[in-house]
N, C-alpha and C positions, 0 to 999 in steps of 0.2 A: 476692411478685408478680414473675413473671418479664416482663423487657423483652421490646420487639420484637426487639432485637437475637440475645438471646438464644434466642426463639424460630426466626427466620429461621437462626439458626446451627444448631441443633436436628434442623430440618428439612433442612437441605444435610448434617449428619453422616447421618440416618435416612435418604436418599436416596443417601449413597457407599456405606453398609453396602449398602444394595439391590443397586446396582449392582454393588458386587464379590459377593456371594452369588449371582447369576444363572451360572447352567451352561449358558449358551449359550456355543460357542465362536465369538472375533472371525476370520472369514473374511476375508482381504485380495479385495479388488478386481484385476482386470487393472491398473490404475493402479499400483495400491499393489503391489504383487507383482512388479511392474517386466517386463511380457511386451511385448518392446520391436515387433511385428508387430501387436499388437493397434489397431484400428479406435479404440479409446478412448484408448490413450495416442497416438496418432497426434495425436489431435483435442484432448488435453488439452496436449502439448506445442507446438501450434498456436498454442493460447487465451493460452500464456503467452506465448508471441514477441510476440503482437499487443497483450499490455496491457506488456511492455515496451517497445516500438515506441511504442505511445502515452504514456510516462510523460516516457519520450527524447525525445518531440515538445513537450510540454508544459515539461519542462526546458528544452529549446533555446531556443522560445519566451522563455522570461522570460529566460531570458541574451542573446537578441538584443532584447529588451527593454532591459536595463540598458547594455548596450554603446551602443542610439541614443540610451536618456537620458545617456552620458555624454557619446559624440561633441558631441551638443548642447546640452549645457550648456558645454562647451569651446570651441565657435563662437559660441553666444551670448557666455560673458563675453569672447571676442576682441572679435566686435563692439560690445560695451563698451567696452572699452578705447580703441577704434579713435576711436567718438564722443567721450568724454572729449578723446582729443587732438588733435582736429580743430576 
């Protein structure tokens, strides 16, 4: 009795054989071909500024996060202190 395992592995080998026996050739893209005037890699090198932009932002964020939780917990236990010796 063969496993699911082994069947699912079965199936992904009978599925790589497929794919490398196929005689299509892989044509690059304007992107992938690197045609640096193209309207597409224009708009893909765009896409990437603007999700690095956004990740920078989201970083900053929790760093200027951790920086007010520390200023203030810093000023809080001052004014602790402060009460204590008063």
């Amino acid at each position: 009795m063969i496993s699911r395992f082994h069947k699912q592995l079965m199936i992904l080998a009978l599925a790589a054989v497929a794919i490398l026996q196929s005689q299509a050739p892989a044509l690059a893209c304007a992107i992938c071909y690197g045609e640096p005037g193209n309207p597409m890699t224009i708009g893909l090198q765009k896409g990437v500024l603007i999700l690095i932009g956004a990740i920078a932002g989201v970083l900053a964020a929790f760093v200027a996060l951790i920086v007010f939780f520390a200023l203030r917990s810093r000023k809080l236990a001052q004014e602790s202190e402060q009460r204590e010796l008063d």
